[in-house]
mmCIF file as gemmi writes it, N, C-alpha and C atoms, coordinates in Angstrom:
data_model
loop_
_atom_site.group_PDB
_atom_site.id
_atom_site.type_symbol
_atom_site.label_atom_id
_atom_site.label_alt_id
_atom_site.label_comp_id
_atom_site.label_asym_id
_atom_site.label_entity_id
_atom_site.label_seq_id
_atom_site.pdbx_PDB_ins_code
_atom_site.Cartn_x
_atom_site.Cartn_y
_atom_site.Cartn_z
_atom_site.occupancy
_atom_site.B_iso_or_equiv
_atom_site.pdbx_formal_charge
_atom_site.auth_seq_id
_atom_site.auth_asym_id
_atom_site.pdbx_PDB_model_num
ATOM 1 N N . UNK Axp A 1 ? 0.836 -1.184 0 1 0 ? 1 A 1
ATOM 2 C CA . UNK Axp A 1 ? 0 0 0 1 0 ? 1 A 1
ATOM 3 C C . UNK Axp A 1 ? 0.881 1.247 0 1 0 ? 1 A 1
ATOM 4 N N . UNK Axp A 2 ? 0.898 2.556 -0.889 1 0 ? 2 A 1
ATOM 5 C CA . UNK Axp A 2 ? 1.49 3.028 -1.179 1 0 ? 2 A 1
ATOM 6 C C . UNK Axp A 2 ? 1.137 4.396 0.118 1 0 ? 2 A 1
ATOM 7 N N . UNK Axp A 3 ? 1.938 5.289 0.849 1 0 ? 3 A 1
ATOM 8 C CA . UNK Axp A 3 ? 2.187 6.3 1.801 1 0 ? 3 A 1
ATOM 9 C C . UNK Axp A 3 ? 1.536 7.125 1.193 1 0 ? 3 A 1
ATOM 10 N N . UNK Axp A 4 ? 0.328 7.351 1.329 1 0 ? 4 A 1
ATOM 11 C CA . UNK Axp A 4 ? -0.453 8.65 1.342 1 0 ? 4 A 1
ATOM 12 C C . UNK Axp A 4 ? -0.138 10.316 2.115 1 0 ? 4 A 1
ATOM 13 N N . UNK Axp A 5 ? 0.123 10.762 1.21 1 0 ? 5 A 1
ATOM 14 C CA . UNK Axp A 5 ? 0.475 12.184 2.234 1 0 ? 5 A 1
ATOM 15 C C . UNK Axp A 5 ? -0.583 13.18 2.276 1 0 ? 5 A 1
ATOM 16 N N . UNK Axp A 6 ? -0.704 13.832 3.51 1 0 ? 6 A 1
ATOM 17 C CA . UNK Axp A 6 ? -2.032 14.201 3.924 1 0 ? 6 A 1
ATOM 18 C C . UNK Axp A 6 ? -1.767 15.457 3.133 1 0 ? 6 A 1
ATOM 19 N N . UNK Axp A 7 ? -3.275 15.939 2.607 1 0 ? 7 A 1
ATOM 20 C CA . UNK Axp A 7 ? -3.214 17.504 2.008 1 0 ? 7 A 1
ATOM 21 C C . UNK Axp A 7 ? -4.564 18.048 2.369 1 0 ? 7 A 1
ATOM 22 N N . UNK Axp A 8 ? -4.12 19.742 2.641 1 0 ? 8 A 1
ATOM 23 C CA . UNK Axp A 8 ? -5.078 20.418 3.57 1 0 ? 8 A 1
ATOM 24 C C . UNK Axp A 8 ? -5.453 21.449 2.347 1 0 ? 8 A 1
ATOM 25 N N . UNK Axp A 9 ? -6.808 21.986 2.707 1 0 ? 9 A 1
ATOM 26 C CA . UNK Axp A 9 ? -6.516 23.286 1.663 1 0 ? 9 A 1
ATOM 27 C C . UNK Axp A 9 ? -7.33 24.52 2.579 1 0 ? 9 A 1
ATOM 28 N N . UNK Axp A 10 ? -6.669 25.568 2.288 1 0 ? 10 A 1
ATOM 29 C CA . UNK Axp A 10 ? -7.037 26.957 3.082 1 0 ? 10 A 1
ATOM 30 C C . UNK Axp A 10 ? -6.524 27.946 2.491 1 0 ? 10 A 1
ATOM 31 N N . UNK Axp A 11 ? -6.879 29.247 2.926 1 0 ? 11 A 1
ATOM 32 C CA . UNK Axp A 11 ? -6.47 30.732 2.489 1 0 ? 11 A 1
ATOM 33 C C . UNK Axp A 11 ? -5.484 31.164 2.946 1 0 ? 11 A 1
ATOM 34 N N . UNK Axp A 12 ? -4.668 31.597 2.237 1 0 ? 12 A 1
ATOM 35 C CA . UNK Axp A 12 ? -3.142 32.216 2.54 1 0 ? 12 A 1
ATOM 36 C C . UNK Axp A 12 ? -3.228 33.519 3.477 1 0 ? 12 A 1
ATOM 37 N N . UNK Axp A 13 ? -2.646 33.717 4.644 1 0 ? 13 A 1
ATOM 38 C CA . UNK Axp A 13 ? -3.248 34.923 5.794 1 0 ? 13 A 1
ATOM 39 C C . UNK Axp A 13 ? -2.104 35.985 5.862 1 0 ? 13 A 1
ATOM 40 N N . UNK Axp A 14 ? -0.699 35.187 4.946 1 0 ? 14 A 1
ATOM 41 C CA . UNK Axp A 14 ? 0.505 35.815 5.233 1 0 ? 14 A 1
ATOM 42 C C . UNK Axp A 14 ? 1.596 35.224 3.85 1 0 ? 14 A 1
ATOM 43 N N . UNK Axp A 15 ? 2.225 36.278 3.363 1 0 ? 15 A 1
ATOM 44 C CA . UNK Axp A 15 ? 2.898 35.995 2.287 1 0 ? 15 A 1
ATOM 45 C C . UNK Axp A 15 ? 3.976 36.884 2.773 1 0 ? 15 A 1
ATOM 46 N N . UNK Axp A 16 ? 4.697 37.398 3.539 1 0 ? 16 A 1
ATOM 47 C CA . UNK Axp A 16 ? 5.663 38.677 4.197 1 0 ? 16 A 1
ATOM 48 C C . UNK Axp A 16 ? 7.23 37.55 4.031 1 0 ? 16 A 1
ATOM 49 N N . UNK Axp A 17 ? 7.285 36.457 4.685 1 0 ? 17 A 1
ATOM 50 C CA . UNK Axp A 17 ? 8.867 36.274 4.392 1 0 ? 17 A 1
ATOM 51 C C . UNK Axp A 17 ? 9.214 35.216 2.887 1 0 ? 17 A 1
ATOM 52 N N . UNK Axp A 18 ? 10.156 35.274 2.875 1 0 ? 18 A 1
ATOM 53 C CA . UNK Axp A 18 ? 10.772 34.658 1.622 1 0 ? 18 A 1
ATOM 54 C C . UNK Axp A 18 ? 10.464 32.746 1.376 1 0 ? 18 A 1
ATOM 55 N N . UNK Axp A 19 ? 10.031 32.697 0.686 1 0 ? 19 A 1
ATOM 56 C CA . UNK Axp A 19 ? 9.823 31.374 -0.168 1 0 ? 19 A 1
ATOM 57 C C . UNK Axp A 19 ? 8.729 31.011 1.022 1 0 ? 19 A 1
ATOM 58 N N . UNK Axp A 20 ? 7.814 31.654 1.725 1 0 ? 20 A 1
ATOM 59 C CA . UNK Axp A 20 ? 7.182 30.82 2.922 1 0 ? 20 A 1
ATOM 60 C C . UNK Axp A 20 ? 6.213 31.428 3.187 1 0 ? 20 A 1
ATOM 61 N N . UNK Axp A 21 ? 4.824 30.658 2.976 1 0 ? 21 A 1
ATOM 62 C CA . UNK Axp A 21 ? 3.17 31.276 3.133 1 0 ? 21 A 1
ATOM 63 C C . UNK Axp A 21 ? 3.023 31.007 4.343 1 0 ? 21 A 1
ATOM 64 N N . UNK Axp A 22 ? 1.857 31.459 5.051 1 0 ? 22 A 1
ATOM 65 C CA . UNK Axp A 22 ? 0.659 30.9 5.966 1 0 ? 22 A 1
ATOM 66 C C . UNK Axp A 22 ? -0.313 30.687 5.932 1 0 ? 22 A 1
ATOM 67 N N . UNK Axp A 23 ? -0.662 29.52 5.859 1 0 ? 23 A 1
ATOM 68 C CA . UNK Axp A 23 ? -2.241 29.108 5.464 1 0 ? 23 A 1
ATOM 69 C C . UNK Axp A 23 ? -2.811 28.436 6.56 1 0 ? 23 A 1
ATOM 70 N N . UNK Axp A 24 ? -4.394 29.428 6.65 1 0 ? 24 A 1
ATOM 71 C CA . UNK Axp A 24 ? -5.359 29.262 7.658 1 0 ? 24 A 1
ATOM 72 C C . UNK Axp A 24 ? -6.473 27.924 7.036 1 0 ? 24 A 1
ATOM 73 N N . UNK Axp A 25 ? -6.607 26.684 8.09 1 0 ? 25 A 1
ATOM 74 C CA . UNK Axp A 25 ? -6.839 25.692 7.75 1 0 ? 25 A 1
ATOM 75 C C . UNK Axp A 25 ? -8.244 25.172 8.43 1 0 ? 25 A 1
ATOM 76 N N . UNK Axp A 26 ? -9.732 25.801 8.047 1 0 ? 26 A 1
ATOM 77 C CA . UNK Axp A 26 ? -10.325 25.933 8.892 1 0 ? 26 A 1
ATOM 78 C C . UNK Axp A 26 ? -11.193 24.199 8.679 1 0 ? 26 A 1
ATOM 79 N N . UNK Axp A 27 ? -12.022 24.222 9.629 1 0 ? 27 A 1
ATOM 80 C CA . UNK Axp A 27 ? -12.44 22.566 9.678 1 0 ? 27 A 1
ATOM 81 C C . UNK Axp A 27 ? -13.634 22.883 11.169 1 0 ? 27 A 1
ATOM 82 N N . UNK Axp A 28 ? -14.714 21.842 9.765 1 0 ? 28 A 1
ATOM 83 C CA . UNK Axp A 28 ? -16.045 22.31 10.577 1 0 ? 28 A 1
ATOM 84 C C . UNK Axp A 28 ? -16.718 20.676 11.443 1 0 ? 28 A 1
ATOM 85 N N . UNK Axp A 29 ? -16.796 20.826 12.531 1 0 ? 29 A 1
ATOM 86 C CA . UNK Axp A 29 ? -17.371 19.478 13.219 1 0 ? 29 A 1
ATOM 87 C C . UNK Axp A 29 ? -18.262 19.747 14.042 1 0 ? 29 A 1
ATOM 88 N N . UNK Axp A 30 ? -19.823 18.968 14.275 1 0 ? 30 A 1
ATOM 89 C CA . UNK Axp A 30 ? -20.447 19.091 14.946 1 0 ? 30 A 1
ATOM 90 C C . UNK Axp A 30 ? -19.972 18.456 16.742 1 0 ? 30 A 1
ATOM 91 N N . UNK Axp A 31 ? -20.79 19.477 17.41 1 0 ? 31 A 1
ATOM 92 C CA . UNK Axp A 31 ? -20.067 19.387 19.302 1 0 ? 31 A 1
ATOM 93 C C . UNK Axp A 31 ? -20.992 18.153 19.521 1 0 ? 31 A 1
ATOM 94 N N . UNK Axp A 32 ? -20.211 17.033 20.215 1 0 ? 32 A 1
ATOM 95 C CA . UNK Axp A 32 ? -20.272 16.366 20.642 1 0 ? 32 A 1
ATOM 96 C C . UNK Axp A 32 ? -21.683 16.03 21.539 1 0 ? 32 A 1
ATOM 97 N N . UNK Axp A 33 ? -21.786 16.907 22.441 1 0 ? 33 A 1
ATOM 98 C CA . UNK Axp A 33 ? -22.709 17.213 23.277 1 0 ? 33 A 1
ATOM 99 C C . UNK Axp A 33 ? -24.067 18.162 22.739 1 0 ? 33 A 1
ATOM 100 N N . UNK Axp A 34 ? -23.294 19.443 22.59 1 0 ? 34 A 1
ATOM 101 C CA . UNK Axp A 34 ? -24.384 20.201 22.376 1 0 ? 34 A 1
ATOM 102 C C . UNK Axp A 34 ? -24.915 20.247 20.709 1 0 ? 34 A 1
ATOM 103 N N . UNK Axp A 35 ? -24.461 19.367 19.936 1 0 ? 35 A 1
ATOM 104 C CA . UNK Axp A 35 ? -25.058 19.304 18.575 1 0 ? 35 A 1
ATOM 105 C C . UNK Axp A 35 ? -24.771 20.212 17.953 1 0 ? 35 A 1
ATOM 106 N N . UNK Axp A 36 ? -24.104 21.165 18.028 1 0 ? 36 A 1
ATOM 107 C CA . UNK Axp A 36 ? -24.14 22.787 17.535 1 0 ? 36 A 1
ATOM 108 C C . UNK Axp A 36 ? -22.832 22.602 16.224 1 0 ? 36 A 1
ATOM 109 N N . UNK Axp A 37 ? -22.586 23.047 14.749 1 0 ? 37 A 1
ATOM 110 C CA . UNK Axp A 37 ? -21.855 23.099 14.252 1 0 ? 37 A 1
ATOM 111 C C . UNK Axp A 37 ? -20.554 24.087 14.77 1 0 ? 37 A 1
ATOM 112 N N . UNK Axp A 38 ? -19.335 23.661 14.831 1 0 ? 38 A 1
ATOM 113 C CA . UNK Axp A 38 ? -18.532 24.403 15.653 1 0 ? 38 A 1
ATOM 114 C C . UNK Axp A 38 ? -17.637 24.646 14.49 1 0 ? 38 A 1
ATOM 115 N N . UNK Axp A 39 ? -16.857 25.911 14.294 1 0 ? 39 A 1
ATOM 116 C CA . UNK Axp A 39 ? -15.706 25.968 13.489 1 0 ? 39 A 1
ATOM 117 C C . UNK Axp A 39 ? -14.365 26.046 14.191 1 0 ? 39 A 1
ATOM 118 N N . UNK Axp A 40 ? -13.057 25.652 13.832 1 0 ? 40 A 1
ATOM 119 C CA . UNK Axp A 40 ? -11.894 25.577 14.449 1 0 ? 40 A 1
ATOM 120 C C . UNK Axp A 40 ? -11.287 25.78 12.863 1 0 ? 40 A 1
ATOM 121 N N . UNK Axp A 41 ? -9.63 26.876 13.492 1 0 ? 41 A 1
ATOM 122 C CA . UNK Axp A 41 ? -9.052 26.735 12.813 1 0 ? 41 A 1
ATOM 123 C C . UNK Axp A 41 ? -7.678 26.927 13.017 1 0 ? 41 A 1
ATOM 124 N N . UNK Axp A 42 ? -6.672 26.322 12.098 1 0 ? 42 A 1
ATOM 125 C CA . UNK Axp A 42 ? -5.249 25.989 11.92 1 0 ? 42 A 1
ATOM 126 C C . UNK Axp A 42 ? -4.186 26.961 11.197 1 0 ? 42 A 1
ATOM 127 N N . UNK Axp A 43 ? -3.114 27.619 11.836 1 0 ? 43 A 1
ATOM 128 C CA . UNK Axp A 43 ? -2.609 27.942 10.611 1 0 ? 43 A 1
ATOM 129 C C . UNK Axp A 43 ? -1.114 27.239 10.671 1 0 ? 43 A 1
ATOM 130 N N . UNK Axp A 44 ? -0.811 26.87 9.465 1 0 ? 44 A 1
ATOM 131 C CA . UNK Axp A 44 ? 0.151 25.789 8.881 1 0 ? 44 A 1
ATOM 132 C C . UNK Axp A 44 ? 1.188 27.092 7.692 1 0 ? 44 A 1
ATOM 133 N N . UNK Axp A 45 ? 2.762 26.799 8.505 1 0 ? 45 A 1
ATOM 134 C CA . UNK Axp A 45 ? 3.524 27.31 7.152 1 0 ? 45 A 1
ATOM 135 C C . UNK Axp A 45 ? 3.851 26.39 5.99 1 0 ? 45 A 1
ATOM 136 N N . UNK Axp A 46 ? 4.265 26.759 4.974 1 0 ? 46 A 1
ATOM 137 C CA . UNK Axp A 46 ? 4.28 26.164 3.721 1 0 ? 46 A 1
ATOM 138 C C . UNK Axp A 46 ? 5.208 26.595 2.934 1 0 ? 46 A 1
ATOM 139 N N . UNK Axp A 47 ? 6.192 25.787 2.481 1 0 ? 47 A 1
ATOM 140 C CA . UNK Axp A 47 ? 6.893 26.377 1.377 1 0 ? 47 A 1
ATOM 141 C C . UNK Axp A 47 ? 6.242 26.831 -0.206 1 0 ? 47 A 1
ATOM 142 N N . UNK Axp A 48 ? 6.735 27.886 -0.51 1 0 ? 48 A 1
ATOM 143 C CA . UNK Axp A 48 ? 6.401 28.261 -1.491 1 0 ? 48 A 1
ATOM 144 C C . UNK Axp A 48 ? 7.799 28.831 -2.377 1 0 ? 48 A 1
ATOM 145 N N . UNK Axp A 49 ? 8.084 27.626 -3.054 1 0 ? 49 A 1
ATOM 146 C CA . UNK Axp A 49 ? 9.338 28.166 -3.761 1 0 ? 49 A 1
ATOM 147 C C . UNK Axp A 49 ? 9.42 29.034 -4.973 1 0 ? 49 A 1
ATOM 148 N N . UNK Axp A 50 ? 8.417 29.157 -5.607 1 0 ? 50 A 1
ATOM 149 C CA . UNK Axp A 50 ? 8.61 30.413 -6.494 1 0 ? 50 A 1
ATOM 150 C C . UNK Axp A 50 ? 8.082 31.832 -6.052 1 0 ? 50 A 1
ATOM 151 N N . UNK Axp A 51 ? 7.162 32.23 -4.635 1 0 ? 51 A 1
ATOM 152 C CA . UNK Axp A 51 ? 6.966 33.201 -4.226 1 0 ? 51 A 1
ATOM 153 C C . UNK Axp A 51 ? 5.749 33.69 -5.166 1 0 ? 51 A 1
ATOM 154 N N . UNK Axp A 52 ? 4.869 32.401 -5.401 1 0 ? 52 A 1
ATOM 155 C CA . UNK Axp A 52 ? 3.937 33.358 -6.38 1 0 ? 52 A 1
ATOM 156 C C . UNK Axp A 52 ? 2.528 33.104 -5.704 1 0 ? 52 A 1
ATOM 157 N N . UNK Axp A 53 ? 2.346 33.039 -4.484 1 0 ? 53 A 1
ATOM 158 C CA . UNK Axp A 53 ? 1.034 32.923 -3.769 1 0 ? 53 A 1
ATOM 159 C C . UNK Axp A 53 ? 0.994 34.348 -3.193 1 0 ? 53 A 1
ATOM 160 N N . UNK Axp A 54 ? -0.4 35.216 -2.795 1 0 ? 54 A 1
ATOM 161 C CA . UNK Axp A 54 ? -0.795 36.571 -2.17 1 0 ? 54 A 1
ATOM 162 C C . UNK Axp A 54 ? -1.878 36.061 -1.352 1 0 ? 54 A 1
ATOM 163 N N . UNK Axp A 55 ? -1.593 36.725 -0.507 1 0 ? 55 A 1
ATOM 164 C CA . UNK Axp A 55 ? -2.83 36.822 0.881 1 0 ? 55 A 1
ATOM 165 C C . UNK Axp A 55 ? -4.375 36.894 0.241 1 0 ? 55 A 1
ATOM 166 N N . UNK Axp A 56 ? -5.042 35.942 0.314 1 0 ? 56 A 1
ATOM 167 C CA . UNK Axp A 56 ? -6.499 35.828 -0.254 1 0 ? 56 A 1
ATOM 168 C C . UNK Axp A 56 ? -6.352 34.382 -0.879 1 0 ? 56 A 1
ATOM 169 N N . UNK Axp A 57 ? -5.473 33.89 -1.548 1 0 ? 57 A 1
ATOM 170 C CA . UNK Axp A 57 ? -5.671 33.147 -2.535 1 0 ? 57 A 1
ATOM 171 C C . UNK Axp A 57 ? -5.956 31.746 -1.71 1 0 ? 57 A 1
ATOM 172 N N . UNK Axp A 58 ? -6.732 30.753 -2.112 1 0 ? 58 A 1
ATOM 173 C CA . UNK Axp A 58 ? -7.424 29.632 -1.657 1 0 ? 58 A 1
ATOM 174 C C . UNK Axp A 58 ? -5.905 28.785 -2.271 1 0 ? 58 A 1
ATOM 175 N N . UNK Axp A 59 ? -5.465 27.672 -1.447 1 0 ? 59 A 1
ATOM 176 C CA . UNK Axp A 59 ? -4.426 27.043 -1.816 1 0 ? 59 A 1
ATOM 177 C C . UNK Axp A 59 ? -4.607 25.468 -1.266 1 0 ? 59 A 1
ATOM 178 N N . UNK Axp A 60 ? -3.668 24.202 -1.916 1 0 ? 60 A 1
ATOM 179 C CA . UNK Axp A 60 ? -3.761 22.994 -1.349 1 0 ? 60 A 1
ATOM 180 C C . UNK Axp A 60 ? -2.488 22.957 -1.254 1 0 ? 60 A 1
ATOM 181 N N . UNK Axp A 61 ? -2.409 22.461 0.149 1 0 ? 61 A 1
ATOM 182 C CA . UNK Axp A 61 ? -0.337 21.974 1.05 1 0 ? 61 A 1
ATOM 183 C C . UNK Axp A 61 ? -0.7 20.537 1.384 1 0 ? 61 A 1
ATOM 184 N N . UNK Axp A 62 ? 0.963 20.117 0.739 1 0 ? 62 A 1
ATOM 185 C CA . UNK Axp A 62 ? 0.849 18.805 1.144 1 0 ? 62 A 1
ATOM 186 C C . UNK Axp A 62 ? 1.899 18.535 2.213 1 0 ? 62 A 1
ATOM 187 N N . UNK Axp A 63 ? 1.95 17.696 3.232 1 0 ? 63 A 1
ATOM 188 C CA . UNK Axp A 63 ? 2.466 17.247 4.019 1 0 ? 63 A 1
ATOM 189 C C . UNK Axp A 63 ? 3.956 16.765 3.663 1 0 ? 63 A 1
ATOM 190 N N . UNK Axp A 64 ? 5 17.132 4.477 1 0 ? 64 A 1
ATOM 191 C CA . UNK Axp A 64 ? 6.601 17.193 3.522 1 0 ? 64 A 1
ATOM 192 C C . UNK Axp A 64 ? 7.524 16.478 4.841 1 0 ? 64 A 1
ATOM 193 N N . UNK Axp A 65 ? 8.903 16.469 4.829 1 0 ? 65 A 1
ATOM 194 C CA . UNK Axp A 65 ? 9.641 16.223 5.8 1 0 ? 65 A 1
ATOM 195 C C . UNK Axp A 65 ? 9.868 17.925 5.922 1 0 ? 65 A 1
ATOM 196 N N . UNK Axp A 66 ? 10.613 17.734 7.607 1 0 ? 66 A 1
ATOM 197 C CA . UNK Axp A 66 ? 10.785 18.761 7.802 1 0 ? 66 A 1
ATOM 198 C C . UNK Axp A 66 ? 11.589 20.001 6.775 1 0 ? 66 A 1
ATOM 199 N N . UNK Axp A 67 ? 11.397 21.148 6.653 1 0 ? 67 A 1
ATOM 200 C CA . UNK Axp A 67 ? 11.955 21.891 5.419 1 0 ? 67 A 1
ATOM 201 C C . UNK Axp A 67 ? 12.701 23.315 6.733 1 0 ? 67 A 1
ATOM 202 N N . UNK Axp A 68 ? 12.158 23.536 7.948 1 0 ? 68 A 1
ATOM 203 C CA . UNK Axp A 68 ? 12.787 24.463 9.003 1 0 ? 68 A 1
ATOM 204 C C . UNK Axp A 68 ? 12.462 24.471 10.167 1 0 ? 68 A 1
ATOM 205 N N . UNK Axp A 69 ? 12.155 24.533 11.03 1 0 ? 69 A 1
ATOM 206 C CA . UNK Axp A 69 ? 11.928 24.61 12.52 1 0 ? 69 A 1
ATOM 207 C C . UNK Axp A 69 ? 10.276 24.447 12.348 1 0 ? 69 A 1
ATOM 208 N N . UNK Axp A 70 ? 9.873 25.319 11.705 1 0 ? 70 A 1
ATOM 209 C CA . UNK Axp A 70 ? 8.183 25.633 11.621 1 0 ? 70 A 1
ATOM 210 C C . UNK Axp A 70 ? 7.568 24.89 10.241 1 0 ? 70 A 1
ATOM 211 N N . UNK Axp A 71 ? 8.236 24.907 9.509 1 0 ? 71 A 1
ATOM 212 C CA . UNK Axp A 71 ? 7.641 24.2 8.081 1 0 ? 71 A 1
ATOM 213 C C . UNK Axp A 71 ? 8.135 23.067 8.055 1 0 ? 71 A 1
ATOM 214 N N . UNK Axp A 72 ? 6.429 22.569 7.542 1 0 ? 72 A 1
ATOM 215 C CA . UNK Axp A 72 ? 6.262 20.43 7.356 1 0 ? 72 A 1
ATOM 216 C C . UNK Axp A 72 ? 5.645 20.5 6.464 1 0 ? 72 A 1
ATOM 217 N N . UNK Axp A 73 ? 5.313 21.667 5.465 1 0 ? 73 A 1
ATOM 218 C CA . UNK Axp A 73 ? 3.99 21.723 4.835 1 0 ? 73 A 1
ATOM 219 C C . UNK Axp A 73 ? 4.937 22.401 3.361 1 0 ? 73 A 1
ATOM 220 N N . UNK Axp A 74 ? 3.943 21.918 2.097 1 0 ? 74 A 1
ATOM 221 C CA . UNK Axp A 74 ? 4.751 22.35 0.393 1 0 ? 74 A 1
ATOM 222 C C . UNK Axp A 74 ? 3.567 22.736 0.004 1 0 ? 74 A 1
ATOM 223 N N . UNK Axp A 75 ? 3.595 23.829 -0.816 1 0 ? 75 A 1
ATOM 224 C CA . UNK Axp A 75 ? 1.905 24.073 -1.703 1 0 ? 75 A 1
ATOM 225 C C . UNK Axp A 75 ? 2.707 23.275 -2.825 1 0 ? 75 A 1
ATOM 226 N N . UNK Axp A 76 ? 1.288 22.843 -3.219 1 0 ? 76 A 1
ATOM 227 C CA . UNK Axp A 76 ? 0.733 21.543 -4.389 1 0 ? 76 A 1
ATOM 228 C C . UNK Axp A 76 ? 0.181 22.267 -5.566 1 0 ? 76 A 1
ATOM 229 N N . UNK Axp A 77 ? -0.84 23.549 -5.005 1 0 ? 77 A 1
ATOM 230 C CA . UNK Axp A 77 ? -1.593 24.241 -6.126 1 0 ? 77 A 1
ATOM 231 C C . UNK Axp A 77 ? -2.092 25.31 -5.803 1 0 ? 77 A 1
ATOM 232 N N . UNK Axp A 78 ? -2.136 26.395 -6.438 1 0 ? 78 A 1
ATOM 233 C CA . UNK Axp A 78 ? -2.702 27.5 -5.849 1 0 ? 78 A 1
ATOM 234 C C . UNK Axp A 78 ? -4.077 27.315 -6.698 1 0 ? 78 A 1
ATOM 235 N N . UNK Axp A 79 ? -5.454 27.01 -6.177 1 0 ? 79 A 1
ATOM 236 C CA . UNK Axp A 79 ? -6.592 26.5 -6.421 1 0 ? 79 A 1
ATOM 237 C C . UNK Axp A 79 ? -7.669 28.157 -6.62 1 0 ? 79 A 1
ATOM 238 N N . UNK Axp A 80 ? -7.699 28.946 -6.223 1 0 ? 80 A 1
ATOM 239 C CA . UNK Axp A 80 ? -8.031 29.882 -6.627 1 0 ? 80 A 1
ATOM 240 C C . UNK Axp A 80 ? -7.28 31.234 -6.285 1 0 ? 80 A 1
ATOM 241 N N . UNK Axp A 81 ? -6.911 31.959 -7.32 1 0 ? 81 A 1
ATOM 242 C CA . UNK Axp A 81 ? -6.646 33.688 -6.912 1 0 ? 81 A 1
ATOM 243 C C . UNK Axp A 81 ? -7.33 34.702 -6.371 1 0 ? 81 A 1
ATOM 244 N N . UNK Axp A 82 ? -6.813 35.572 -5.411 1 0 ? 82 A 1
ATOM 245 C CA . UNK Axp A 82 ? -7.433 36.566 -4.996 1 0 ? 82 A 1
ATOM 246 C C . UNK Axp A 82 ? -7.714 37.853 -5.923 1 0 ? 82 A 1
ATOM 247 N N . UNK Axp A 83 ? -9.275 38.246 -5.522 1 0 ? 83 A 1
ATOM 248 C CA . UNK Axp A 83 ? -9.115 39.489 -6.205 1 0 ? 83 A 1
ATOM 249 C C . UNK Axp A 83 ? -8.429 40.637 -6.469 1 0 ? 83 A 1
């Protein structure tokens, strides 16, 4: 069975340092108890080696070996542009 690597997709919140996004990774689950739809969310750095993602844009990161202290995460696709 071949190693599946996990991929997330979310909106880029930060494009400020070099080759490296931040993407907000939100994820919706109903509460346990009180039934109520709850939102939670993640933000995950990501390499971005050509520097061509901007704050807005909807993106998919895939799961990597470590790349720096904070980044585990590679964009795969930038899935939609910001206005």
């Amino acid at each position: 069975m071949a190693n599946r690597k996990v991929t997330k997709t979310g909106v880029v919140v930060s494009d400020k340092m070099d080759k490296t996004i931040v993407v907000r990774v939100e994820r919706q689950f109903k509460h346990p108890l009180y039934k109520k739809i709850v939102r939670k969310h993640k933000k995950f750095k990501a390499h971005d080696e050509k520097n061509e993602c901007k704050i807005g844009d909807l993106v998919q990161i895939q799961e990597s070996k470590p790349i720096s202290r904070h980044k585990r995460w590679i964009l795969t696709r930038i899935i939609e542009k910001s206005k």
